[in-house]
Backbone of each chain as ProteinMPNN parsed JSONL, in Angstrom:
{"seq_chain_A": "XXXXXXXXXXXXXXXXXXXXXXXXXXXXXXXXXXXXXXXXXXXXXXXXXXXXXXXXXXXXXXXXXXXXXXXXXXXXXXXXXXXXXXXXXXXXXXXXXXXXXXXXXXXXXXXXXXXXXXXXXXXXXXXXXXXXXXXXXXXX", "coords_chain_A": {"N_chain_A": [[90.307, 86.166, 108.278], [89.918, 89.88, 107.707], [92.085, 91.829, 105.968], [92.38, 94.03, 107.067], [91.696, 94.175, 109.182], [94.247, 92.222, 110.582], [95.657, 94.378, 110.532], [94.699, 96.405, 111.954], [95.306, 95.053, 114.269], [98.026, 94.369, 114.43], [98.681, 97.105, 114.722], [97.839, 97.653, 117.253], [99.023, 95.575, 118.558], [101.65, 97.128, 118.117], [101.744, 99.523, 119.235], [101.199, 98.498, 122.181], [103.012, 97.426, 123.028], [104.888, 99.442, 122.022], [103.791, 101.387, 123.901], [104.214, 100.193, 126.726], [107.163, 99.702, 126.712], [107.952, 102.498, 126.556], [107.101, 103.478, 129.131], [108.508, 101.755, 130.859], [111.264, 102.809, 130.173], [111.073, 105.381, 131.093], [110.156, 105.292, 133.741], [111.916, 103.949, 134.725], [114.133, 105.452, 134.78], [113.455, 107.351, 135.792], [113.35, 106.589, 138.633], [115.855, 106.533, 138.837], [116.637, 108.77, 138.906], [114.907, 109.712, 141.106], [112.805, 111.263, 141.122], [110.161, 112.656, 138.512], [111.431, 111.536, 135.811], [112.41, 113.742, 133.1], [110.892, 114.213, 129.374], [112.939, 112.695, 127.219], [115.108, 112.798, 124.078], [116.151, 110.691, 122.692], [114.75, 108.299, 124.126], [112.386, 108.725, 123.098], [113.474, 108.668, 120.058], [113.996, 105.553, 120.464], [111.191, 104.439, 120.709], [109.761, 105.439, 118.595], [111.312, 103.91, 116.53], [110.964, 101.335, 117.361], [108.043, 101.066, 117.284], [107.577, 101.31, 114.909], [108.858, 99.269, 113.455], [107.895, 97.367, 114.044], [105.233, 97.499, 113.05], [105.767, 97.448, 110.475], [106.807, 94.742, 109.943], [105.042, 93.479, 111.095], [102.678, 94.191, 109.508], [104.117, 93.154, 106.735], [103.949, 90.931, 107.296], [101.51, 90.16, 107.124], [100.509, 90.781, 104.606], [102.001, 88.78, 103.015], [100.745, 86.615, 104.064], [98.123, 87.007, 103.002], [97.932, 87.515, 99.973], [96.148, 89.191, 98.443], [94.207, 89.949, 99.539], [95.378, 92.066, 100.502], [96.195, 94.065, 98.588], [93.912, 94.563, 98.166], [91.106, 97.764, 97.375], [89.797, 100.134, 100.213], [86.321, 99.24, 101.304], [82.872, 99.75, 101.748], [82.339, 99.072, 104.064], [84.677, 98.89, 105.698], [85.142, 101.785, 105.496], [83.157, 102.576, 106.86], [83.97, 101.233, 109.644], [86.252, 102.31, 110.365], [85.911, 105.424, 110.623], [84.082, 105.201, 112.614], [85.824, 104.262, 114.936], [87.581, 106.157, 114.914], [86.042, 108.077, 115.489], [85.321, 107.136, 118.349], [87.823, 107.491, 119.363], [88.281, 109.873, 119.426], [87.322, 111.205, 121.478], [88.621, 110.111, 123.668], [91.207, 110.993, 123.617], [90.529, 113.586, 123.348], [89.726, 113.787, 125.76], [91.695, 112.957, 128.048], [93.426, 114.65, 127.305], [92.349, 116.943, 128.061], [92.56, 116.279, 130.997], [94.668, 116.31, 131.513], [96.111, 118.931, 131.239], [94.405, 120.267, 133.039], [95.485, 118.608, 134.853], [98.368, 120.171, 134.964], [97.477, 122.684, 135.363], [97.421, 122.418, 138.198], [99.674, 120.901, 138.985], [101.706, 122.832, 138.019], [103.928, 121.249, 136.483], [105.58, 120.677, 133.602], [107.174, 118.374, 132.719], [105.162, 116.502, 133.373], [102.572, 117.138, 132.125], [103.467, 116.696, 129.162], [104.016, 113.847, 129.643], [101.267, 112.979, 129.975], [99.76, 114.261, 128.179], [100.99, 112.673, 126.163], [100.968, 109.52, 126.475], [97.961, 109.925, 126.209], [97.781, 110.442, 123.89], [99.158, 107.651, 122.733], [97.052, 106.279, 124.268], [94.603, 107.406, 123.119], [95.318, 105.929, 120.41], [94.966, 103.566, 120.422], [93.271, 102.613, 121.581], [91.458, 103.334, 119.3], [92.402, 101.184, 117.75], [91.781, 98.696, 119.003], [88.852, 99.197, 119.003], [88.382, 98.902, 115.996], [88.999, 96.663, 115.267], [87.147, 95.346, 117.737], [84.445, 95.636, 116.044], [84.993, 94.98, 113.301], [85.215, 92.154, 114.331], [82.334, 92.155, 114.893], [80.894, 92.703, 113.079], [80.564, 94.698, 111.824]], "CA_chain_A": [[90.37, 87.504, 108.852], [89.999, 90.69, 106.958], [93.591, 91.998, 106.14], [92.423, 95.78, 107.674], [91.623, 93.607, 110.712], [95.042, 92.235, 111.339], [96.083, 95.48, 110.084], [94.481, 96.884, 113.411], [95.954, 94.022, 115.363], [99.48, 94.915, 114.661], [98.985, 98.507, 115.321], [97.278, 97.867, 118.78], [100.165, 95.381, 119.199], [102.582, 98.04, 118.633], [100.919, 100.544, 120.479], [101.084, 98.419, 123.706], [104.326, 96.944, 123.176], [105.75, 100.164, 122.191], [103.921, 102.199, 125.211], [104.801, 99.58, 127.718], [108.596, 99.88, 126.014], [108.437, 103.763, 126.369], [107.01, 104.191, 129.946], [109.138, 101.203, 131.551], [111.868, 103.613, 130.155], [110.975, 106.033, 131.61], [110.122, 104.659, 135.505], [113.407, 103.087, 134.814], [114.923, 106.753, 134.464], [112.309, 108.265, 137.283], [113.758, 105.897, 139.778], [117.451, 106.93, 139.695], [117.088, 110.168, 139.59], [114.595, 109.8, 142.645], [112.083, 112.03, 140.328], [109.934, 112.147, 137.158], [112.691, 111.813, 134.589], [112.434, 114.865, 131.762], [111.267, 113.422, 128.601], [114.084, 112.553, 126.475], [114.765, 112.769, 122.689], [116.627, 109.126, 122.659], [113.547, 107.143, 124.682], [111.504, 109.004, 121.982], [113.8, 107.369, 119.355], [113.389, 104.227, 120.469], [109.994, 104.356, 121.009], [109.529, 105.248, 117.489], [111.927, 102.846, 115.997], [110.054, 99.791, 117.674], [106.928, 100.877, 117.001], [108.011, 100.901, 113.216], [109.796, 97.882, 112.864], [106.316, 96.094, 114.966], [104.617, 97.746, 112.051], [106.224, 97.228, 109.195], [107.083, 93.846, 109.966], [103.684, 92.772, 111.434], [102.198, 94.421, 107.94], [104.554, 92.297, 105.913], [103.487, 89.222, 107.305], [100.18, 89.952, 107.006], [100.162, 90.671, 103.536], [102.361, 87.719, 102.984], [99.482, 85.768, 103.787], [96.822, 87.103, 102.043], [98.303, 89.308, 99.153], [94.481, 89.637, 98.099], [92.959, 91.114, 100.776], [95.927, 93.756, 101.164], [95.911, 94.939, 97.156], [92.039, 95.204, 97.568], [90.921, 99.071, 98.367], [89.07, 100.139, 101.211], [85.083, 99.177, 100.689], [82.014, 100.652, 102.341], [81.998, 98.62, 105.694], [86.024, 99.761, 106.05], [85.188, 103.033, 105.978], [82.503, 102.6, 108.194], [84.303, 100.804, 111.133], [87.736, 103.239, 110.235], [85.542, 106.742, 110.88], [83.615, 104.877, 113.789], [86.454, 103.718, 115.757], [88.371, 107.44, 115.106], [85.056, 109.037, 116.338], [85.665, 107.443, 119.449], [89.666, 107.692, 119.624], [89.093, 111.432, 119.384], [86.281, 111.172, 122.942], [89.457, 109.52, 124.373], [92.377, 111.9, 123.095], [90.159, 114.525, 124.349], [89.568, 113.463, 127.783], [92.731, 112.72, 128.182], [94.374, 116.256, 127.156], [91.462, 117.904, 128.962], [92.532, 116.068, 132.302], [96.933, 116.638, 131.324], [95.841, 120.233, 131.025], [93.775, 120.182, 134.694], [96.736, 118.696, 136.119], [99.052, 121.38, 134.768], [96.691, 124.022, 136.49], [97.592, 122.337, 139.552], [100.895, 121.055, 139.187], [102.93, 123.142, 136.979], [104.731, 120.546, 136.086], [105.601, 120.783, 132.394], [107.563, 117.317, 132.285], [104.108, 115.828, 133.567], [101.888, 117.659, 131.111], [104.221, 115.83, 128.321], [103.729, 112.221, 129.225], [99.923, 113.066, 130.259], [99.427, 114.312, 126.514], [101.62, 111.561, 125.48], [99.919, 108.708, 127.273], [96.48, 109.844, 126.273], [98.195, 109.845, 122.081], [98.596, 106.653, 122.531], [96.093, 105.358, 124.431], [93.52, 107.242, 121.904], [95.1, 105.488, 119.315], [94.896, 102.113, 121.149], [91.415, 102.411, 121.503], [91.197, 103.11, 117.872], [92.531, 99.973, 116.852], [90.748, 97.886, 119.254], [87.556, 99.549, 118.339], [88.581, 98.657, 114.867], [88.936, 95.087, 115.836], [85.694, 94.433, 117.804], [83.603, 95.983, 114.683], [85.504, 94.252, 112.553], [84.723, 90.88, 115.04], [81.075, 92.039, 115.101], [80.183, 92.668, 111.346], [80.352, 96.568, 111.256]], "C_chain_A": [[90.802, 88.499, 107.771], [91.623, 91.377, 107.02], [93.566, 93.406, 107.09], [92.518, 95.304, 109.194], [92.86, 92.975, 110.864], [95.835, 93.254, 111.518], [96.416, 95.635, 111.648], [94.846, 95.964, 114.362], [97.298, 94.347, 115.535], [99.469, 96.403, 114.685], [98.749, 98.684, 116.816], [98.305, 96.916, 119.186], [101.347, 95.934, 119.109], [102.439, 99.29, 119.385], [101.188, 100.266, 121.977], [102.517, 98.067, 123.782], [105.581, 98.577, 123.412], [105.377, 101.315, 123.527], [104.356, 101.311, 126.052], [106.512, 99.852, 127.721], [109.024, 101.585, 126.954], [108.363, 104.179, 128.371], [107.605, 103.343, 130.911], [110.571, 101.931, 131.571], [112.097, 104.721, 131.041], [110.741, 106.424, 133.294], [111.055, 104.025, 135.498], [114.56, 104.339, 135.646], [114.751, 107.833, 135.404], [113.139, 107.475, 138.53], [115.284, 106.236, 140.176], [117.571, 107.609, 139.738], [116.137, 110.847, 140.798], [113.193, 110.922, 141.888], [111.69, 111.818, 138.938], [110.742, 112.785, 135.796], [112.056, 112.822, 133.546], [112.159, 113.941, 130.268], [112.64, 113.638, 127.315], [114.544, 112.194, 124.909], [115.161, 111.036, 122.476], [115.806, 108.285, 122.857], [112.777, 107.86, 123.366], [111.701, 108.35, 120.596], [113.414, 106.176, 118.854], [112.328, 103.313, 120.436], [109.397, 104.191, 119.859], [110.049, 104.006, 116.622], [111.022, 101.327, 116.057], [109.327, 100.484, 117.09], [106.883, 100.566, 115.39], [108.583, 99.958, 112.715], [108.305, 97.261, 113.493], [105.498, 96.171, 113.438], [104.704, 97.35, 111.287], [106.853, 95.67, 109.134], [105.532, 92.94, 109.627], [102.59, 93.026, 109.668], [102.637, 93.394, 107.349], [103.904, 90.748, 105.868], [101.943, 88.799, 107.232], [99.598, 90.003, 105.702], [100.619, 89.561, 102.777], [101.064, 86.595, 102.747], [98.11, 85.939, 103.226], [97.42, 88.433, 101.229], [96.868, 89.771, 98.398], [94.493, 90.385, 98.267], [94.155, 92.322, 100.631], [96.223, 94.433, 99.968], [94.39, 95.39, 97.283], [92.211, 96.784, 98.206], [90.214, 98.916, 99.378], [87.744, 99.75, 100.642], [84.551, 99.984, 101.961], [82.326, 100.46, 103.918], [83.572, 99.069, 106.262], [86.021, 101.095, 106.604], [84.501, 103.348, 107.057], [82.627, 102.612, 109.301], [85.659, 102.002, 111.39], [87.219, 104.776, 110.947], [84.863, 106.181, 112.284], [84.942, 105.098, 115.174], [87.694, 105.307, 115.616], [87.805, 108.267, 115.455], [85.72, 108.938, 118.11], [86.491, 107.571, 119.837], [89.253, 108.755, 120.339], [88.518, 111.805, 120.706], [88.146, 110.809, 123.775], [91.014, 110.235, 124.49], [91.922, 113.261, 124.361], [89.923, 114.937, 125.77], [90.635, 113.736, 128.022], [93.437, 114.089, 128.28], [93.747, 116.924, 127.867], [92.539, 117.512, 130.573], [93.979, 117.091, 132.49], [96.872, 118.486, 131.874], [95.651, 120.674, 132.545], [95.048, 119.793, 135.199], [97.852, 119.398, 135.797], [98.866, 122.381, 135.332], [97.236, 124.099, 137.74], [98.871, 121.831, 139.564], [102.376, 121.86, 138.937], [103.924, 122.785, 136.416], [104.74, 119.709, 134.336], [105.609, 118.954, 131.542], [105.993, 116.165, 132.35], [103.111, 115.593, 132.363], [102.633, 116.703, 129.43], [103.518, 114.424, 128.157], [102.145, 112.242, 129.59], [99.557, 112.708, 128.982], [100.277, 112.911, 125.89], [100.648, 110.284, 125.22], [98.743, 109.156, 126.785], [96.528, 109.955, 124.372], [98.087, 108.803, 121.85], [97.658, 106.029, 123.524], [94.648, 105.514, 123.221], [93.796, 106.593, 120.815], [94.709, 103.832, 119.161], [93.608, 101.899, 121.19], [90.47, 102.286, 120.243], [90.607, 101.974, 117.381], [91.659, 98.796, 117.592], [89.372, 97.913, 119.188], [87.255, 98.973, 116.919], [88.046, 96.927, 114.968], [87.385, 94.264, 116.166], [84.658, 94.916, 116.957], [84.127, 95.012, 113.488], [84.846, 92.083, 113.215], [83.066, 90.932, 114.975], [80.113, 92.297, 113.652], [80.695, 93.655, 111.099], [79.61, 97.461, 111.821]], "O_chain_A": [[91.746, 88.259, 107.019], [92.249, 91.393, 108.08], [94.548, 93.792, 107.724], [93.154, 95.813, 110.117], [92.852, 93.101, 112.088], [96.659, 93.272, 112.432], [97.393, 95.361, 112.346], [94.561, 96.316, 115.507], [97.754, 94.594, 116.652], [100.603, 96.879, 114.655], [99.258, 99.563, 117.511], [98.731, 97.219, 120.3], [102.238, 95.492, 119.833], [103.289, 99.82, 120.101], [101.358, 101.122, 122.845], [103.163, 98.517, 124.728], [106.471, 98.833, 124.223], [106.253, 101.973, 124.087], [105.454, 101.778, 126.352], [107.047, 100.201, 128.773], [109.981, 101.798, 127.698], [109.2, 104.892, 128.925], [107.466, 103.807, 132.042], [111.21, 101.865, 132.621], [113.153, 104.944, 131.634], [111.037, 107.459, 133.891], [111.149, 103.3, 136.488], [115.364, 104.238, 136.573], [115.456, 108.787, 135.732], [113.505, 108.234, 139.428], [115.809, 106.241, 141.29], [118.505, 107.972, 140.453], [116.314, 111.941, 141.334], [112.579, 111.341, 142.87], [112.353, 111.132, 138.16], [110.723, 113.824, 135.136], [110.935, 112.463, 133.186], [112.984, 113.085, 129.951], [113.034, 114.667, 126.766], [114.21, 111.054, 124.587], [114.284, 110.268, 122.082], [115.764, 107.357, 122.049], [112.687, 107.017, 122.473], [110.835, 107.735, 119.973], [112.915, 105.743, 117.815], [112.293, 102.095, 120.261], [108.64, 103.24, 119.669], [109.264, 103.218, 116.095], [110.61, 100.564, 115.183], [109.832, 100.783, 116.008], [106.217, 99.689, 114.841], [108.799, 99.848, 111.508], [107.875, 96.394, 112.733], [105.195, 95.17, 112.789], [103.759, 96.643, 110.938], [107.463, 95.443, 108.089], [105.083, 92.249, 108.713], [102.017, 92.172, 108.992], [101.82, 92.479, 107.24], [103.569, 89.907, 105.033], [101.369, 87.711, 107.259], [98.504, 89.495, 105.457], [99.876, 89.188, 101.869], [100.621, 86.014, 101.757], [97.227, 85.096, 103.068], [97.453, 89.635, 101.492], [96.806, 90.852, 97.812], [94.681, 91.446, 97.671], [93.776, 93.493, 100.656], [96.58, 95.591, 100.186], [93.826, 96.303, 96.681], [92.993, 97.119, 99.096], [89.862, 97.777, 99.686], [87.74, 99.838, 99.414], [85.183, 100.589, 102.827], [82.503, 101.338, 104.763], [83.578, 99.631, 107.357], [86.549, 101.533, 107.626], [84.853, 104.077, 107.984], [82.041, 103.337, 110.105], [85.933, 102.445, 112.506], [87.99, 105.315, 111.741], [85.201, 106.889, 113.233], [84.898, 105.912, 116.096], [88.651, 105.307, 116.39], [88.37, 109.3, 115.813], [86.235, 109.788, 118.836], [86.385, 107.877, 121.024], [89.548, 108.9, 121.525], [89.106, 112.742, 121.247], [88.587, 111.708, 124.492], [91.811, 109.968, 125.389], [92.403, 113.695, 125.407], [89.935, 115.925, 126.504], [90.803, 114.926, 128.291], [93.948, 114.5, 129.322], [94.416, 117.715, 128.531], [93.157, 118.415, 131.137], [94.253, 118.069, 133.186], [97.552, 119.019, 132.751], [96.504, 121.292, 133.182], [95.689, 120.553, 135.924], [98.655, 119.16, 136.699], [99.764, 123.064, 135.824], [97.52, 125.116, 138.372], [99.49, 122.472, 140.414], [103.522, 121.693, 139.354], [104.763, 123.52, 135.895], [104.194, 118.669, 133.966], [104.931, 118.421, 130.664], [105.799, 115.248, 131.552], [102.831, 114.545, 131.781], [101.801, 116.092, 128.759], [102.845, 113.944, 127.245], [101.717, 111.104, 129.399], [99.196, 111.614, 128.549], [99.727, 112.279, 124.988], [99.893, 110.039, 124.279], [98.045, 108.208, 127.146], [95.575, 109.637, 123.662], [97.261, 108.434, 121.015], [97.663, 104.813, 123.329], [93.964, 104.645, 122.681], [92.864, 106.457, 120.022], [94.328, 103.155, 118.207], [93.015, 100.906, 120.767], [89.426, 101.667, 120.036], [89.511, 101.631, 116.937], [90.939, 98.047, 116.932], [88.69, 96.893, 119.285], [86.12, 98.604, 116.619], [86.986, 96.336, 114.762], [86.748, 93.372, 115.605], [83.62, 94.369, 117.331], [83.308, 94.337, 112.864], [84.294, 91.184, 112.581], [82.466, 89.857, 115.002], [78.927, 92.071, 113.413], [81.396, 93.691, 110.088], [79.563, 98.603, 111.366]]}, "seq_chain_B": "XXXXXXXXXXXXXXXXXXXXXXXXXXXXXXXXXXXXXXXXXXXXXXXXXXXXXXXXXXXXXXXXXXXXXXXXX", "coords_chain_B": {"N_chain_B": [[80.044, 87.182, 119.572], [78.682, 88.252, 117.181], [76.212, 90.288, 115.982], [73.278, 89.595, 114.847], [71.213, 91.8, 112.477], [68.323, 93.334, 111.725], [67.629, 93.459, 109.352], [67.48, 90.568, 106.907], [68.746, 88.939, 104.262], [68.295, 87.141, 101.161], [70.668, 86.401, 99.783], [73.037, 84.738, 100.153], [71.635, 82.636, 98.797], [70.88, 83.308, 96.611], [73.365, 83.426, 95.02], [74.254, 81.223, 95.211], [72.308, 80.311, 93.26], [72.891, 81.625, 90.901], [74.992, 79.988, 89.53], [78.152, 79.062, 90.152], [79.3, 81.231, 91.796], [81.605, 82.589, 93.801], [81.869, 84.242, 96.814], [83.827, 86.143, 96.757], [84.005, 86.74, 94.424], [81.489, 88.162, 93.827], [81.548, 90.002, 96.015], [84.236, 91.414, 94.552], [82.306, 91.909, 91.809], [80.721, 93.466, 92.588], [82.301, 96.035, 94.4], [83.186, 95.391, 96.845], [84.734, 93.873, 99.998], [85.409, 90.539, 100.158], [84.791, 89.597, 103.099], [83.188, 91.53, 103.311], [80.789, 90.749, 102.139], [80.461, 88.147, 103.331], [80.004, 88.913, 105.339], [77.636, 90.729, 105.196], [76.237, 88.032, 104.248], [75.556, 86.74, 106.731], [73.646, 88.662, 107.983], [74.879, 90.52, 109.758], [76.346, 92.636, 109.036], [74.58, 95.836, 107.606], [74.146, 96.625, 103.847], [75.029, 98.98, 102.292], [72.96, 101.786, 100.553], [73.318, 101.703, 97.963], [74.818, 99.572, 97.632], [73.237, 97.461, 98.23], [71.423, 97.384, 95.865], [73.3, 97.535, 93.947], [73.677, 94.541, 94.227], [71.136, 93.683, 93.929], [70.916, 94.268, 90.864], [72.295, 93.032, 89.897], [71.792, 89.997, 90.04], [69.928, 89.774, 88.771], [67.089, 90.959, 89.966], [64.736, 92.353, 91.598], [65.329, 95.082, 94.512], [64.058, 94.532, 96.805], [63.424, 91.744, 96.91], [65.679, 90.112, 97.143], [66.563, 91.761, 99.975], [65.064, 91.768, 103.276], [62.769, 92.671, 106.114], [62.683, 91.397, 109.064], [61.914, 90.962, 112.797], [63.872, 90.984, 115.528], [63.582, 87.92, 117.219]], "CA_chain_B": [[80.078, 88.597, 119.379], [77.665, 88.689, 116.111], [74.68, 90.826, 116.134], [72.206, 90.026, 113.435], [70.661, 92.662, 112.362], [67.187, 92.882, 111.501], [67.688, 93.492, 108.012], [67.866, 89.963, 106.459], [68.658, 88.776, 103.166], [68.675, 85.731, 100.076], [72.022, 86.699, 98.893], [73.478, 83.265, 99.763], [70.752, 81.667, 98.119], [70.893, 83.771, 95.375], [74.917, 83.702, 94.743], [74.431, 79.78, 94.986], [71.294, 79.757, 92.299], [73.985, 81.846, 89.813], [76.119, 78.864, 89.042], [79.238, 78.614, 91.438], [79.878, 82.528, 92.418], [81.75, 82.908, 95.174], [82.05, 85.21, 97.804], [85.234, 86.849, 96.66], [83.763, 87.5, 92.798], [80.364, 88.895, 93.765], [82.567, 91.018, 96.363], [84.51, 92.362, 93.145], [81.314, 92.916, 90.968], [79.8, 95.038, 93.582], [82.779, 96.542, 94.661], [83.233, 95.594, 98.248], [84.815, 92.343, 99.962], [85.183, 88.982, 100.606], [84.993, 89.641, 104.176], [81.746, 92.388, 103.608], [80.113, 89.504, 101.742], [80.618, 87.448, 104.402], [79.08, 89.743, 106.671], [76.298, 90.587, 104.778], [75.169, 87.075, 103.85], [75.42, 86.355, 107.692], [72.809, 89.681, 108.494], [75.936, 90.972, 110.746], [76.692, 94.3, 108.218], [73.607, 96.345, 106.38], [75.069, 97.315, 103.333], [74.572, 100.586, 101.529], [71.559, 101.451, 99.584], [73.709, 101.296, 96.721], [75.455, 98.115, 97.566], [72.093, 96.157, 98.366], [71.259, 97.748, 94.514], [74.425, 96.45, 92.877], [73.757, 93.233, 94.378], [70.114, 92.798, 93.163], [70.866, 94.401, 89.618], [73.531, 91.487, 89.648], [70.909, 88.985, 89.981], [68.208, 90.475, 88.331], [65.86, 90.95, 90.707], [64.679, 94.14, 92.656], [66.129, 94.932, 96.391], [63.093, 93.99, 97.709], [63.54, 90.147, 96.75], [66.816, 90.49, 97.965], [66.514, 91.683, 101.364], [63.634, 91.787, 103.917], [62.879, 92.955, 107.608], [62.826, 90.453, 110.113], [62.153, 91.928, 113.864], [64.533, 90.012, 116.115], [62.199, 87.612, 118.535]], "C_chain_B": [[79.18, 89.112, 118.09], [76.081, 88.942, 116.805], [74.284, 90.676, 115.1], [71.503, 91.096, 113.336], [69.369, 92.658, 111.806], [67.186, 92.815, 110.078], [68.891, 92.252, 107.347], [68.16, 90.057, 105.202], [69.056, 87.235, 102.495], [70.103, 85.962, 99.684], [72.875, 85.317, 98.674], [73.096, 82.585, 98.408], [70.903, 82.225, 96.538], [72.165, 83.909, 94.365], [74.474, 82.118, 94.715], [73.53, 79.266, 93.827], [72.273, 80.503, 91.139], [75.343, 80.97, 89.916], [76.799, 78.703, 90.458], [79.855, 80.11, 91.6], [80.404, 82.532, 93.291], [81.511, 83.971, 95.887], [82.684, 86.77, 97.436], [84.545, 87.494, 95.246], [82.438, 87.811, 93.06], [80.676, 90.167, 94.568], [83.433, 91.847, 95.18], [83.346, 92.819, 92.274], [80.736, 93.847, 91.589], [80.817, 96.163, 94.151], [83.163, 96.847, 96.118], [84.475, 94.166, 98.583], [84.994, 91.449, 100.156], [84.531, 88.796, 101.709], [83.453, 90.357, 104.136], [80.704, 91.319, 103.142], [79.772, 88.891, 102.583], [79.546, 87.999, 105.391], [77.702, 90.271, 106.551], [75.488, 89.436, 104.627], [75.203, 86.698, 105.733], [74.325, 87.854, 108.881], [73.935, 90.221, 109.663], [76.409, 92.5, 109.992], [75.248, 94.094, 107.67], [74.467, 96.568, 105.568], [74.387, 98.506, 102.702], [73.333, 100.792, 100.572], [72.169, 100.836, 98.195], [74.466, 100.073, 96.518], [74.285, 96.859, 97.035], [71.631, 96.538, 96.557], [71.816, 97.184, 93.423], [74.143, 94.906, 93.056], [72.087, 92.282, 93.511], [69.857, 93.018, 91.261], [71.77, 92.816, 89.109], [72.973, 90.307, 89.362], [69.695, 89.136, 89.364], [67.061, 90.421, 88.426], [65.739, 92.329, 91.423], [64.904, 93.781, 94.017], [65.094, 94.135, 96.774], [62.837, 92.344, 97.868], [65.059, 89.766, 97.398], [66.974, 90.102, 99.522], [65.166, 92.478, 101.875], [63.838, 92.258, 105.774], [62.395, 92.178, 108.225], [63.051, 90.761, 111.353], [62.774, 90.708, 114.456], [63.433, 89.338, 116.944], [62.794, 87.631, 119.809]], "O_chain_B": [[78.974, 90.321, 117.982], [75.29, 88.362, 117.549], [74.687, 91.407, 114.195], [71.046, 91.421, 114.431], [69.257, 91.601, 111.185], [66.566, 91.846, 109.641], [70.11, 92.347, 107.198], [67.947, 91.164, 104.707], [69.802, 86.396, 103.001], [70.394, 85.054, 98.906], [73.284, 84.853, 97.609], [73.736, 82.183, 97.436], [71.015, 81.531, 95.527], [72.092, 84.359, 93.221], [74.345, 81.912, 93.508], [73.712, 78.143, 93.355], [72.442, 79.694, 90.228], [76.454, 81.319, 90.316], [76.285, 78.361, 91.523], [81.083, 80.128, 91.513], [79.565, 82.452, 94.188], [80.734, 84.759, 95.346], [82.314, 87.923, 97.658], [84.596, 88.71, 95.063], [81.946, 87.655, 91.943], [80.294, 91.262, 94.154], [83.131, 93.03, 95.021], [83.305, 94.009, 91.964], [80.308, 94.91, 91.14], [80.29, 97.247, 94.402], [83.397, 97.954, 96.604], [85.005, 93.553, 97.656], [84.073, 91.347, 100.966], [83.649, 87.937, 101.677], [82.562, 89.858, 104.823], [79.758, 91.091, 103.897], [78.563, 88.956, 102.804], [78.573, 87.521, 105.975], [76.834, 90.298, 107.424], [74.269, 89.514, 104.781], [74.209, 85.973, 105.777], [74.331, 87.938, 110.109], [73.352, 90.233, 110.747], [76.825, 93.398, 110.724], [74.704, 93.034, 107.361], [75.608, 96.759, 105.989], [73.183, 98.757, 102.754], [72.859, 99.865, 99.916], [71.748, 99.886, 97.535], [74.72, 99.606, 95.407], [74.269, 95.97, 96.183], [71.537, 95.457, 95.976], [71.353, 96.625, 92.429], [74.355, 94.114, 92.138], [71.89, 91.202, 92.955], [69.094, 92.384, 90.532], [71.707, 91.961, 88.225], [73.492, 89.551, 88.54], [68.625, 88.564, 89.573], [66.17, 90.083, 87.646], [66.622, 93.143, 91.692], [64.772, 92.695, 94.581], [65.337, 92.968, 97.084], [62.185, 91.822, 98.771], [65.124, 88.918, 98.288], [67.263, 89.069, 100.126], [64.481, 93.34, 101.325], [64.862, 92.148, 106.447], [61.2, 92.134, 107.933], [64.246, 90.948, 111.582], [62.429, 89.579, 114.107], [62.473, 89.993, 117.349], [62.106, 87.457, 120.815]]}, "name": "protein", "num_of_chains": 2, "seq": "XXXXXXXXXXXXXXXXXXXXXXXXXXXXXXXXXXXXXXXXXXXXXXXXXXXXXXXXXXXXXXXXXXXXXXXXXXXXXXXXXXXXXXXXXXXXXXXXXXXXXXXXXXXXXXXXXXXXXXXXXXXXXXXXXXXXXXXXXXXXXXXXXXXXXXXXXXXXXXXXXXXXXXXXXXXXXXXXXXXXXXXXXXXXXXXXXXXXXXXXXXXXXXXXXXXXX"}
């Protein structure tokens, strides 16, 4: 396995780990105060923190095992699947903020609008990497 | 999950008739690698005009001995 490809494996497994992380937080936080909790600079923190230690770990061990592949530069078919798979992120970003936006119209609810746009950050970037992945699984 | 693509090629054949090349060092002379290699000699990536170029100056033969079109059946 190409090193860009576990690359994109440990970003889409910190992606889910760290949204699952961020929005169990947060329905943790929604539930006792009987409402959708305000987001909060601390869950944001933490959110970051993991996702950077998933990273920078999951990297390590990936270059560990092949210090080749992760000194080589990018080549043609890299760039190829890298601009592909951020074409369609950005279809998915966009939806996403389009809808956050629509339900702002109608809810006015700021704290909403937040984790909408949030939620649709990372899911476009989630989509990225697994885009990355099955191109990477399928040649290019 | 592999799609061949119609655009075959000798490259194997032709990396195995230059001595013992691998994968990995015809990937460095062309400037791509291990993994695009891979994917090219298995018709799963096209590569670039200028890739499929580097690869038949490498062997010194023209693209066209190289690689060929093959409609899927």
């Amino acid at each position: 396995m190409a090193f860009r490809e576990k690359s994109a494996w440990v970003m889409a497994l910190a992606l889910l780990f760290g949204g699952a992380f961020y929005f169990y937080l947060v329905a943790q936080m929604s539930g006792a105060v009987g409402a959708l909790a305000p987001p909060l600079v601390p869950t944001l923190v933490g959110y970051t923190v993991l996702m950077v230690v998933i990273a920078v770990v999951g990297h390590v061990l990936a270059a560990v095992t092949a210090p080749r592949d992760a000194a080589a530069p990018e080549d043609e078919r890299d760039r190829q699947i890298v601009h592909r798979a951020g074409h369609l992120s950005s279809y998915v970003l966009a939806v996403g903020v389009v809808l956050a936006l629509g339900g702002y119209l109608v809810t006015r609810d700021g704290d909403l609008l937040f984790y909408a746009v949030f939620g649709s950050l990372m899911l476009g970037s989630l989509v990225e990497y697994l885009t990355q992945i099955y191109l990477y699984r399928r040649g290019g | 999950m592999a799609r061949p693509t119609p655009l075959r090629n000798r490259v194997r054949e032709l990396r195995e008739r230059h001595g013992t090349m691998t994968q990995a060092e015809l990937g460095e002379a062309i400037g791509v690698t291990r993994q695009t290699v891979a994917a090219i000699e298995q018709s799963r990536y096209s590569p670039s005009l200028e890739s499929a170029f580097r690869i038949a100056r490498l062997f010194g033969v023209g693209v066209e001995e190289v690689f060929y079109w093959e409609e899927p059946s």
